[in-house]
FIBAGU-184374 format. One record per residue: residue number from 1; x, y, z of N, C-alpha, C in turn. Coordinates in Angstrom, 2 decimals. Layout:
N
<node><resi>NUM</resi><n_X>X</n_X><n_Y>Y</n_Y><n_Z>Z</n_Z><ca_X>X</ca_X><ca_Y>Y</ca_Y><ca_Z>Z</ca_Z><c_X>X</c_X><c_Y>Y</c_Y><c_Z>Z</c_Z></node>
...
This chain:
66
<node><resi>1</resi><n_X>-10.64</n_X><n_Y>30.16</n_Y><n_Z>23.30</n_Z><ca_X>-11.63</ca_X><ca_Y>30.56</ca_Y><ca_Z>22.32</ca_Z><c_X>-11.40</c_X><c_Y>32.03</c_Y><c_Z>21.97</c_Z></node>
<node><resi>2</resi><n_X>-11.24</n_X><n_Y>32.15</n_Y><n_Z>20.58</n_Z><ca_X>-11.15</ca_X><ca_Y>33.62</ca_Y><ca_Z>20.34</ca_Z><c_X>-12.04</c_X><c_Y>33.95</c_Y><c_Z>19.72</c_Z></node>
<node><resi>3</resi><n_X>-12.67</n_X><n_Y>35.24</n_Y><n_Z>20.32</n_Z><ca_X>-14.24</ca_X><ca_Y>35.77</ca_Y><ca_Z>19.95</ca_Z><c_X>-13.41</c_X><c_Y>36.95</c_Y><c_Z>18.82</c_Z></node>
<node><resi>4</resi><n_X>-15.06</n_X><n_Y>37.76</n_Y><n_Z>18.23</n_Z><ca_X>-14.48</ca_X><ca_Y>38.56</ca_Y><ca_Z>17.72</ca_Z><c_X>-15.04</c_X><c_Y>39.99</c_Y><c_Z>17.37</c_Z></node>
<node><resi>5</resi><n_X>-14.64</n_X><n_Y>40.96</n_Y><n_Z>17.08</n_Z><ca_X>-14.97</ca_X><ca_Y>41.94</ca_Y><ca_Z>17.95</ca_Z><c_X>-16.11</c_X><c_Y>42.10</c_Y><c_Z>16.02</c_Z></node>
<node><resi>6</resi><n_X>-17.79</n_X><n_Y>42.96</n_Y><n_Z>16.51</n_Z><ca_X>-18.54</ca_X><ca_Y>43.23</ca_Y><ca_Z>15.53</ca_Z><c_X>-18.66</c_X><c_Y>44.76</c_Y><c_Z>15.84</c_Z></node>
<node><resi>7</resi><n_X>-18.67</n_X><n_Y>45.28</n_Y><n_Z>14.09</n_Z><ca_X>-18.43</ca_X><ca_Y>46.64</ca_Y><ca_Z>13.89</ca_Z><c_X>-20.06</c_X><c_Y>46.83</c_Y><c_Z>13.27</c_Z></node>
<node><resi>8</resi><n_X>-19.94</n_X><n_Y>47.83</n_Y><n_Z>13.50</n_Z><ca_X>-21.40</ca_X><ca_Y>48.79</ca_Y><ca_Z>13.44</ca_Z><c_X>-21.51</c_X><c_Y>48.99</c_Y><c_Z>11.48</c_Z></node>
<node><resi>9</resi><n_X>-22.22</n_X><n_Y>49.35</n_Y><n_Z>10.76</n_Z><ca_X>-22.24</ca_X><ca_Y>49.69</ca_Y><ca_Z>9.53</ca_Z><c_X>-21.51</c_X><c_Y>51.43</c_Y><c_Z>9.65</c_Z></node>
<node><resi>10</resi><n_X>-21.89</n_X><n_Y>52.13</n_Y><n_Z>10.88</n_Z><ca_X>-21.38</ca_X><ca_Y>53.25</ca_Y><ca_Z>10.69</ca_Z><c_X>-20.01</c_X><c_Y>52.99</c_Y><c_Z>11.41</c_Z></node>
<node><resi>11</resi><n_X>-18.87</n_X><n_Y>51.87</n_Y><n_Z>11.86</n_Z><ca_X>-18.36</ca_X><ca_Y>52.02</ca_Y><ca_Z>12.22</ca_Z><c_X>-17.28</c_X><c_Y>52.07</c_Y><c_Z>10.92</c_Z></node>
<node><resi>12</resi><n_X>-17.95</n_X><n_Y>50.86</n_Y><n_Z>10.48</n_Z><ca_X>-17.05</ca_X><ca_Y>50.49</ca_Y><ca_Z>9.06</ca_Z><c_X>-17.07</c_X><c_Y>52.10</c_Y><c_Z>8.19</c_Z></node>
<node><resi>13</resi><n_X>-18.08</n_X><n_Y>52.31</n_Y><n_Z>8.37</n_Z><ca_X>-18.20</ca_X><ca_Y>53.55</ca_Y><ca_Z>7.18</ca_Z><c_X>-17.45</c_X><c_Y>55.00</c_Y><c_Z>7.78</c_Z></node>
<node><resi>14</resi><n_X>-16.98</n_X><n_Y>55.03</n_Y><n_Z>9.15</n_Z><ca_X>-15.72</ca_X><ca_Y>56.14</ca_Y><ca_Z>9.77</ca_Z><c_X>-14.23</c_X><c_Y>55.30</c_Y><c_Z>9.20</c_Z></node>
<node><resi>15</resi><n_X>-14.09</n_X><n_Y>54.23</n_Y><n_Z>9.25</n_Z><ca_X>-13.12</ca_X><ca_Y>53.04</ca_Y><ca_Z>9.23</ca_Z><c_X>-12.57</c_X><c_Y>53.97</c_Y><c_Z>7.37</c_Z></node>
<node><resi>16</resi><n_X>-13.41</n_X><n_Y>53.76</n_Y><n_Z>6.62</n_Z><ca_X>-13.56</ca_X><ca_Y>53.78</ca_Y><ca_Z>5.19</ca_Z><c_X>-13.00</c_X><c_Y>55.53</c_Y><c_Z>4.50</c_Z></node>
<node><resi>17</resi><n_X>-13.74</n_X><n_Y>56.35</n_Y><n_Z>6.04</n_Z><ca_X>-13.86</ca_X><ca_Y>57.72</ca_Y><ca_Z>5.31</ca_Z><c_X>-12.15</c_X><c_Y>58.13</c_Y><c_Z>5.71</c_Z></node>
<node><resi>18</resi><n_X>-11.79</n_X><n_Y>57.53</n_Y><n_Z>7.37</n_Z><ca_X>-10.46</ca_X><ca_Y>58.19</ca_Y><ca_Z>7.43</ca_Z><c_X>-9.53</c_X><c_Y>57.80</c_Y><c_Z>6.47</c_Z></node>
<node><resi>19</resi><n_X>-9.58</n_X><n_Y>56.20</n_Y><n_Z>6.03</n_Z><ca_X>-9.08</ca_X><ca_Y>55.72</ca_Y><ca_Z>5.36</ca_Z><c_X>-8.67</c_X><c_Y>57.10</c_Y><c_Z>4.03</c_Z></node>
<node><resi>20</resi><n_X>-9.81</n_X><n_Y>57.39</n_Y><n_Z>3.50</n_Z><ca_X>-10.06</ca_X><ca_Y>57.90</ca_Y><ca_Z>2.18</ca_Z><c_X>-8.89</c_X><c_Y>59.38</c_Y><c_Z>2.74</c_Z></node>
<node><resi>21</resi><n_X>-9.44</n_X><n_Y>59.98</n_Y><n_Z>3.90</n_Z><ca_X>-8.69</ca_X><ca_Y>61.33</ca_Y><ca_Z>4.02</ca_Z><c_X>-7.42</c_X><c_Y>60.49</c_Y><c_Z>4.00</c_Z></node>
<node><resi>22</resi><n_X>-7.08</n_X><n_Y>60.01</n_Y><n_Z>5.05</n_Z><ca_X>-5.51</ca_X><ca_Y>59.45</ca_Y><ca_Z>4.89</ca_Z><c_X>-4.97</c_X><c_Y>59.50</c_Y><c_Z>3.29</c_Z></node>
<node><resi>23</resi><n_X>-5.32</n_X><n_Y>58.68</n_Y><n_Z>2.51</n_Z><ca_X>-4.73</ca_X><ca_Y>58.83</ca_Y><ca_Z>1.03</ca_Z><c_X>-5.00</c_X><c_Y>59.66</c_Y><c_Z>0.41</c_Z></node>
<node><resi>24</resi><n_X>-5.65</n_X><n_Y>60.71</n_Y><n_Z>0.85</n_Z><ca_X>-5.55</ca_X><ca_Y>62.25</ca_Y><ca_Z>0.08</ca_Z><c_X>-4.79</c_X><c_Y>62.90</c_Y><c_Z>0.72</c_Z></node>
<node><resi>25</resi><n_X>-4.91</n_X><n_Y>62.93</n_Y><n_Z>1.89</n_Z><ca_X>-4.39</ca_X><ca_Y>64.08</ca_Y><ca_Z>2.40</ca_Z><c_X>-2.32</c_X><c_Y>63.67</c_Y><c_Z>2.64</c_Z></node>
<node><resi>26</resi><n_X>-1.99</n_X><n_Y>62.26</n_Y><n_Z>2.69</n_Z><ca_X>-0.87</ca_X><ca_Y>61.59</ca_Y><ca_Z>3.07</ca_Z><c_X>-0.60</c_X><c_Y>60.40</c_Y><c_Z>1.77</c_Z></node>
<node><resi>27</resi><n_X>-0.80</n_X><n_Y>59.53</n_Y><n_Z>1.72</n_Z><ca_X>-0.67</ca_X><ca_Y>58.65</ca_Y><ca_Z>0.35</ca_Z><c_X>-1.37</c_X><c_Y>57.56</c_Y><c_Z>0.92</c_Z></node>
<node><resi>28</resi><n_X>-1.53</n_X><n_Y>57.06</n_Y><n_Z>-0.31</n_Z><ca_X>-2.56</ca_X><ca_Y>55.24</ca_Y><ca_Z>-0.13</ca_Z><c_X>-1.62</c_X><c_Y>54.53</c_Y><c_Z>0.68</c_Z></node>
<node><resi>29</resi><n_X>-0.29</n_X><n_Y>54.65</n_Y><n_Z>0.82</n_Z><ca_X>0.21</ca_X><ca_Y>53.55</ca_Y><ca_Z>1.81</ca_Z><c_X>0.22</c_X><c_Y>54.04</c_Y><c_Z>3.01</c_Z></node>
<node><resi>30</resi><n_X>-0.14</n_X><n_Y>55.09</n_Y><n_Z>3.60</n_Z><ca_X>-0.78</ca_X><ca_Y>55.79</ca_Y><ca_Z>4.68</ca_Z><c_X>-1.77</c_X><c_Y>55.02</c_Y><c_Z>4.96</c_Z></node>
<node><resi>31</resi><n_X>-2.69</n_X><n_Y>55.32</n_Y><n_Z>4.40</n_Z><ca_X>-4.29</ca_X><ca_Y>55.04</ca_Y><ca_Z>4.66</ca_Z><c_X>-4.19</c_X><c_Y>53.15</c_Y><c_Z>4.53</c_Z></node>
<node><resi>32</resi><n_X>-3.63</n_X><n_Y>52.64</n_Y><n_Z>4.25</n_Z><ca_X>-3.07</ca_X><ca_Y>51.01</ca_Y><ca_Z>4.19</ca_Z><c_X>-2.93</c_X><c_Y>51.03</c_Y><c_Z>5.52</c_Z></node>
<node><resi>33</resi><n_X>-1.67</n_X><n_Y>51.33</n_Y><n_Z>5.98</n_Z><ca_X>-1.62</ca_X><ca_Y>51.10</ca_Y><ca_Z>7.20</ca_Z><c_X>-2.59</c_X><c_Y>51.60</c_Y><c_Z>8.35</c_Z></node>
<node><resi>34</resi><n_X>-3.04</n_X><n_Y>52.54</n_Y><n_Z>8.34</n_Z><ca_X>-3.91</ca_X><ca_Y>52.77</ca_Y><ca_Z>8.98</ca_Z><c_X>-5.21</c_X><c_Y>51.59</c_Y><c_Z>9.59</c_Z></node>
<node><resi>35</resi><n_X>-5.12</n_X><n_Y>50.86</n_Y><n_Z>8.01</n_Z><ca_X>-6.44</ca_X><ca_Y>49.94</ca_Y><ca_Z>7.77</ca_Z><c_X>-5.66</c_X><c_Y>48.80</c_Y><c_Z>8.30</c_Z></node>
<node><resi>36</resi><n_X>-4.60</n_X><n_Y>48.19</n_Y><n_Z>8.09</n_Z><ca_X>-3.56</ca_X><ca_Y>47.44</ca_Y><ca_Z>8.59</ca_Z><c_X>-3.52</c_X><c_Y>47.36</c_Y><c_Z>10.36</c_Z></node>
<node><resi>37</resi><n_X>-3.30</n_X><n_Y>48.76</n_Y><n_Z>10.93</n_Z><ca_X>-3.02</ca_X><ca_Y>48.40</ca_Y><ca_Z>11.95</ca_Z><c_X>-4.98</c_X><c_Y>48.64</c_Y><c_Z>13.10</c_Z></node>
<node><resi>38</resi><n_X>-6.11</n_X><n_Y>49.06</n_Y><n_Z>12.59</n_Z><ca_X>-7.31</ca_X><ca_Y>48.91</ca_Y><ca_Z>13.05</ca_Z><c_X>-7.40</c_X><c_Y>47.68</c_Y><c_Z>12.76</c_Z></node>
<node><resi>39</resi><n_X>-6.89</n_X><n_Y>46.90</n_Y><n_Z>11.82</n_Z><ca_X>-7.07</ca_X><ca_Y>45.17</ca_Y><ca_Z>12.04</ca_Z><c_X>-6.58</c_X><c_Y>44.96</c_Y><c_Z>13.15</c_Z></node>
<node><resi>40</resi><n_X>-5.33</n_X><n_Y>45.01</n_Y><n_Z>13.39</n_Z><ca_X>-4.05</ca_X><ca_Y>44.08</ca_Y><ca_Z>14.01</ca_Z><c_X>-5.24</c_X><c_Y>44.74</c_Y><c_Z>15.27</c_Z></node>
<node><resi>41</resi><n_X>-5.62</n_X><n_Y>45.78</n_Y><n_Z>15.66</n_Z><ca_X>-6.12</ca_X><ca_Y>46.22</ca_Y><ca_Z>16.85</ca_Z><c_X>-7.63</c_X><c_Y>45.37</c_Y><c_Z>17.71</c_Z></node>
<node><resi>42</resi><n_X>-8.47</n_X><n_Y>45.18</n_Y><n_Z>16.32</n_Z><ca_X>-9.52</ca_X><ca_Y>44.31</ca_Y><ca_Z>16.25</ca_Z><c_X>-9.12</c_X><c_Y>42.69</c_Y><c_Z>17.00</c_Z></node>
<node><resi>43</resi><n_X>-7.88</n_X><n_Y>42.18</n_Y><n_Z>15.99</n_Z><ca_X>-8.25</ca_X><ca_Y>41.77</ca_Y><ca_Z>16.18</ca_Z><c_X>-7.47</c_X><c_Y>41.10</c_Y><c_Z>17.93</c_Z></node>
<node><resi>44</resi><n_X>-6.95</n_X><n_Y>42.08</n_Y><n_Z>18.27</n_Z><ca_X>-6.18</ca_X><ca_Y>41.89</ca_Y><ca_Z>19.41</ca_Z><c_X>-7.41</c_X><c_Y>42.03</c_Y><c_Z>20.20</c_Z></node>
<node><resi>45</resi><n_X>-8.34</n_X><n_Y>42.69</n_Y><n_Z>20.23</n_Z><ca_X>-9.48</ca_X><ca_Y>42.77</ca_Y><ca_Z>21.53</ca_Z><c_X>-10.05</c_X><c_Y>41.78</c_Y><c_Z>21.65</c_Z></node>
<node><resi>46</resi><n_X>-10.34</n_X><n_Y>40.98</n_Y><n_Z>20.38</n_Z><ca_X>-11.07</ca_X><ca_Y>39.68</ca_Y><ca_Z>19.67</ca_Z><c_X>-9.98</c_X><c_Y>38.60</c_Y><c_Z>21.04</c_Z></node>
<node><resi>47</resi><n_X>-9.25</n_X><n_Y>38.30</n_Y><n_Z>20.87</n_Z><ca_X>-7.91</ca_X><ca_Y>37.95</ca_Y><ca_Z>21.43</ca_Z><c_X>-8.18</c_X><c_Y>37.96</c_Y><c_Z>23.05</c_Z></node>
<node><resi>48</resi><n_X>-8.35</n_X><n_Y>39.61</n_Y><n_Z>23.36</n_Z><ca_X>-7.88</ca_X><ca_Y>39.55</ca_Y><ca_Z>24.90</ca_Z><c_X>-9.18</c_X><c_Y>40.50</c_Y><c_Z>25.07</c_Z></node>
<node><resi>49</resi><n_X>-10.17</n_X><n_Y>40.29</n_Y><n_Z>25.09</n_Z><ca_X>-11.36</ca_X><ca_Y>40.59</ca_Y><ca_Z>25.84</ca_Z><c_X>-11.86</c_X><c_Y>41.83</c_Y><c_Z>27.02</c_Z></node>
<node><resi>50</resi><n_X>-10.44</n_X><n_Y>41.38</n_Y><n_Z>27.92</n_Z><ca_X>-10.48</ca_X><ca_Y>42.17</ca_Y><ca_Z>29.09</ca_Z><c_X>-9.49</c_X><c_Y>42.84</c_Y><c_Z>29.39</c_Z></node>
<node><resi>51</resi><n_X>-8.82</n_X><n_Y>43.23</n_Y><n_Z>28.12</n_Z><ca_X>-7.35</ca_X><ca_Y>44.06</ca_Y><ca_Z>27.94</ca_Z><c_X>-8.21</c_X><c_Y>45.60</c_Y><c_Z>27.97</c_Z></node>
<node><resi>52</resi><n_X>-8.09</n_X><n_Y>46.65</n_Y><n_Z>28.71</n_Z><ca_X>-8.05</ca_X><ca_Y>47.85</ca_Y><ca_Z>28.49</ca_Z><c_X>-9.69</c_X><c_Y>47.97</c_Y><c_Z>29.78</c_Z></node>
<node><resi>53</resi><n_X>-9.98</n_X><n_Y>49.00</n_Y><n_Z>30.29</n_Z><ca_X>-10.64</ca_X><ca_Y>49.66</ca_Y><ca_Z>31.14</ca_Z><c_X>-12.27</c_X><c_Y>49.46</c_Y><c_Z>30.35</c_Z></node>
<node><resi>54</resi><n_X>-13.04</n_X><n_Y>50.13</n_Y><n_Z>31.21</n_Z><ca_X>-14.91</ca_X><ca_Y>49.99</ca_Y><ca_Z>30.94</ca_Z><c_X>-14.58</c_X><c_Y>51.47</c_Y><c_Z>30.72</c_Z></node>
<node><resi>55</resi><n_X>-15.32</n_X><n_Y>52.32</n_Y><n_Z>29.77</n_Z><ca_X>-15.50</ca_X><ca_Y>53.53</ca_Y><ca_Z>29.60</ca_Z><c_X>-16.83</c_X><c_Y>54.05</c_Y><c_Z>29.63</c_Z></node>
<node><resi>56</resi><n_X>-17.36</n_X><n_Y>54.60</n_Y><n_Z>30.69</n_Z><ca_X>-18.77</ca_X><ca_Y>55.17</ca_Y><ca_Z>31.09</ca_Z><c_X>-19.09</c_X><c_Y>56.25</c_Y><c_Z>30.84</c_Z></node>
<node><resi>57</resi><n_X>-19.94</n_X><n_Y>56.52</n_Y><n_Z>29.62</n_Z><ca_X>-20.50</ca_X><ca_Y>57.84</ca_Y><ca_Z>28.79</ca_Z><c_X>-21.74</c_X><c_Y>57.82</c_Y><c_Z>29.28</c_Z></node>
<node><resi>58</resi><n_X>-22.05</n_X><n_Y>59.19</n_Y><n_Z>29.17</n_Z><ca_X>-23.74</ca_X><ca_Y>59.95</ca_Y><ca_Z>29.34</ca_Z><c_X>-24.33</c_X><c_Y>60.09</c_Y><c_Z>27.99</c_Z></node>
<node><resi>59</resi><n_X>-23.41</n_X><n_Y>59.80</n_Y><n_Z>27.33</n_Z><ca_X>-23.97</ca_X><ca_Y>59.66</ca_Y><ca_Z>25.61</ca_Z><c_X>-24.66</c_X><c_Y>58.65</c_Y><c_Z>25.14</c_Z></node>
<node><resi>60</resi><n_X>-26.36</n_X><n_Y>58.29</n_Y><n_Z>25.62</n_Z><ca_X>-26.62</ca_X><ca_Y>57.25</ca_Y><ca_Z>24.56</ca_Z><c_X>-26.57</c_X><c_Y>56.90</c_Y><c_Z>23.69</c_Z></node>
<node><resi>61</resi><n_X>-26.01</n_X><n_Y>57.51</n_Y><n_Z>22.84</n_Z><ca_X>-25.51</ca_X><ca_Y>57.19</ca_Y><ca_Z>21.38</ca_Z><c_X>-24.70</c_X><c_Y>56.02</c_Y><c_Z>22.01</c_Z></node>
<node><resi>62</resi><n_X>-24.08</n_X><n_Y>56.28</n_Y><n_Z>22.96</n_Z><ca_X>-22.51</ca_X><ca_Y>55.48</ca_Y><ca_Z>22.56</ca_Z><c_X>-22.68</c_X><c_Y>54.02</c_Y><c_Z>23.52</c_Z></node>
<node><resi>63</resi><n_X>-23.90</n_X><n_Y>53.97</n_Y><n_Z>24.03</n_Z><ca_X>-24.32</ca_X><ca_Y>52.33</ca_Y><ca_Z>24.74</ca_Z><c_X>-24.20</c_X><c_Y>51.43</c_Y><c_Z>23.52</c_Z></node>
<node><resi>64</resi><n_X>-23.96</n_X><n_Y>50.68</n_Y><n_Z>24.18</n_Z><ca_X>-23.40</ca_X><ca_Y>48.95</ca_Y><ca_Z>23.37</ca_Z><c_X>-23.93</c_X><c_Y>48.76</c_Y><c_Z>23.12</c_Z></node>
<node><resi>65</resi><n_X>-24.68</n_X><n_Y>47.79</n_Y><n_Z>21.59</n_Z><ca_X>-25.60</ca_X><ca_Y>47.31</ca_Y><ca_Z>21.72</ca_Z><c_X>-25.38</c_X><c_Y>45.69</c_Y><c_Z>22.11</c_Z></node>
<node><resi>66</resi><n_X>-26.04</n_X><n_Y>45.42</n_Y><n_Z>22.36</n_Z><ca_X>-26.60</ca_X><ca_Y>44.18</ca_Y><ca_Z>22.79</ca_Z><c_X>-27.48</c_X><c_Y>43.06</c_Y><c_Z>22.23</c_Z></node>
């Protein structure tokens, strides 16, 4: 079963802004790939669940939601 990973409205909207610097600051096929490979990344976690470590912040901002 492949689950799949859900993005925040502000996650999409960091997703969108680097995007935007990328093709100003480098070219639109910059900022493509960029968007290209945060897929391929998505959807690899979607994929493998328990690929990569637990990361424990003092930042409530940054608790999961649930």
């Amino acid at each position: 079963m492949t689950l799949r990973v859900m993005r925040s409205p502000e996650a999409e909207q960091d997703l969108a802004e680097v995007a935007d610097y990328l093709a100003q600051q480098s070219s639109p096929r910059i900022a493509l790939r960029f968007l290209d490979a945060a897929e391929a990344t998505f959807s690899r976690l979607a994929a493998l669940p328990g690929l990569g470590g637990v990361y424990e912040s003092g930042n409530p901002r940054l608790l999961a939601a649930v």
